[in-house]
Backbone as CSV, one residue per row, in Angstrom:
resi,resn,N_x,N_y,N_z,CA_x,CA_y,CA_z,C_x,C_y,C_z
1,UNK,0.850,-1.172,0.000,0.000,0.000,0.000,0.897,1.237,0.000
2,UNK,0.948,2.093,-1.380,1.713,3.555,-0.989,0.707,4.456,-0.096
3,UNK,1.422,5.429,0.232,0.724,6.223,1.436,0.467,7.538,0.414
4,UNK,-1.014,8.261,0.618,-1.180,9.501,-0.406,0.246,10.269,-0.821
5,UNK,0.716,10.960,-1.753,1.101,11.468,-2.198,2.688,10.925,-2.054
6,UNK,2.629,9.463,-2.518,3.667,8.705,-2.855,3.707,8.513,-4.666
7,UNK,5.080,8.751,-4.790,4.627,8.980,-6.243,5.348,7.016,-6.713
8,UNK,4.085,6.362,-7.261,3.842,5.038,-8.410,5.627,4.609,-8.464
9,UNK,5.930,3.072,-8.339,6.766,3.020,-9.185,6.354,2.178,-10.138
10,UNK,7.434,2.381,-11.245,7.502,1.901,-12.806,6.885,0.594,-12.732
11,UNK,5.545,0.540,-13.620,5.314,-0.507,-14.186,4.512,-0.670,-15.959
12,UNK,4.807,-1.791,-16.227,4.069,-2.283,-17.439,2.885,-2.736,-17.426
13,UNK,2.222,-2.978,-18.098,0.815,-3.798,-18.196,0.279,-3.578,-19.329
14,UNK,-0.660,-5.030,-19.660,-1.253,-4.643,-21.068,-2.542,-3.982,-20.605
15,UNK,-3.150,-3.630,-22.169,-4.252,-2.588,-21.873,-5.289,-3.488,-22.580
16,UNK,-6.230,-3.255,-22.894,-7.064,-4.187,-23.602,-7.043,-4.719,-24.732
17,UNK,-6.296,-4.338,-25.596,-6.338,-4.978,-26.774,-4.641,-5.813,-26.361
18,UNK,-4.126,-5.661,-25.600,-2.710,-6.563,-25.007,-1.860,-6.045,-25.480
19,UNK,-1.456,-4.697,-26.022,-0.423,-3.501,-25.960,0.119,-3.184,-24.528
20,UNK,1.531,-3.330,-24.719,2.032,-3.151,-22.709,2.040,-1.659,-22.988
21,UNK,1.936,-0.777,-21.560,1.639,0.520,-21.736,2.209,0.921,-20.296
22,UNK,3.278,1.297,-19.822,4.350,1.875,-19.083,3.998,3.184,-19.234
23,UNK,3.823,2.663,-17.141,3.797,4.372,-16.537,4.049,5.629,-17.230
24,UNK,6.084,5.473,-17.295,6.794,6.509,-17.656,6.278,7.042,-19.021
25,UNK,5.502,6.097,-20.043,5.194,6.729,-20.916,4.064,7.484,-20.579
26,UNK,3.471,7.684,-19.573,2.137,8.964,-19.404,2.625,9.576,-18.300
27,UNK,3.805,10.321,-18.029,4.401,10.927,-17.168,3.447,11.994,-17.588
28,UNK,3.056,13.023,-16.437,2.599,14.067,-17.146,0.779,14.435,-17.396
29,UNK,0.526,12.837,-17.458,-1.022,12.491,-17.689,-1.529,12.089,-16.351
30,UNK,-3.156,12.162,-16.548,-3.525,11.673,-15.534,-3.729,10.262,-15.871
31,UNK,-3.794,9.104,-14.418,-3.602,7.764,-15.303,-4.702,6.921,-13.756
32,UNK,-5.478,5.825,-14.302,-6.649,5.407,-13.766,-6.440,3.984,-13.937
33,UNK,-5.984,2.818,-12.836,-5.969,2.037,-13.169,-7.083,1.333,-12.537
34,UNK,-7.870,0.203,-13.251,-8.979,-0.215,-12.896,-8.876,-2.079,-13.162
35,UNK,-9.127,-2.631,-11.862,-9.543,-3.851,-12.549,-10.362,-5.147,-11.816
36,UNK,-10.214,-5.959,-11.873,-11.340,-6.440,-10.848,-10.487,-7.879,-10.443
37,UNK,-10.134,-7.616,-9.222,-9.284,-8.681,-8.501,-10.323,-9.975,-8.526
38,UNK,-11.175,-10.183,-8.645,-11.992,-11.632,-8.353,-11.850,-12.465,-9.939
39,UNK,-12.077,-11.171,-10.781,-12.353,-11.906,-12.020,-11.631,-13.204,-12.644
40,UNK,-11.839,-13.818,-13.210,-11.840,-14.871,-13.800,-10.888,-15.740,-12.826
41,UNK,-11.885,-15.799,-11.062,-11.387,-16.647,-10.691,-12.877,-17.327,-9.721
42,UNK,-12.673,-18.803,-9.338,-13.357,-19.100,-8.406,-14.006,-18.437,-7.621
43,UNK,-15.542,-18.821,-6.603,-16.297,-18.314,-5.969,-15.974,-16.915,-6.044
């Protein structure tokens, strides 16, 4: 858990169509990551 106004470190991830899309490349932007920890798993 970072604590408010800890600034992100560097990561990758794909986006929906499975393009990896790194932090550092939206330095500058605002950036919203969203996803749903249960999904495509059991109960």
């Amino acid at each position: 858990m970072l604590a408010p106004g800890t600034v992100a470190p560097e990561f990758t991830l794909p986006d929906q169509d499975g393009t990896d899309v790194r932090l550092a490349d939206e330095r500058g932007h605002w950036v919203v990551l969203w996803w749903y920890p249960k999904a495509s798993t059991p109960g």
